[in-house]
C-alpha positions, 0 to 999 in steps of 0.5 A: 912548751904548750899544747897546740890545740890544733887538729892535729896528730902526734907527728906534729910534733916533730920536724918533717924529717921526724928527728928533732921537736918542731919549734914555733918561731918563739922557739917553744915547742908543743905537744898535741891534743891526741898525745895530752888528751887521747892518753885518757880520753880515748876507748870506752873506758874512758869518762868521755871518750874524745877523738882528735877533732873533739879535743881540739875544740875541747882543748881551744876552750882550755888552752890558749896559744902563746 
């Protein structure tokens, strides 16, 4: 698993039909920057809140595709 530092929301996570994990063609899945990130980092309670496009080019920074 990875995290897919896309732009991207939660239900790319998920085939179309949203019943099974998308799987790259390696086979491994991912989850997005708005599930990992946005779960802290959203709000004003938060040290610095993100939106999904901010994280992703935070994200892209931290992470790197396999």
């Amino acid at each position: 698993m990875y995290v897919n530092t896309q732009k991207r929301d939660y239900t790319a996570m998920f085939t179309v039909n949203g019943q099974e994990v998308a799987r790259d063609a390696q086979g491994k899945a991912a989850v997005t920057v708005d599930f990992v990130c946005l779960r802290c980092h959203s709000g004003s309670g938060s040290a610095f809140p993100l939106t999904i496009s901010g994280a992703a080019t935070i994200a892209d920074g931290i992470h790197s595709t396999p």
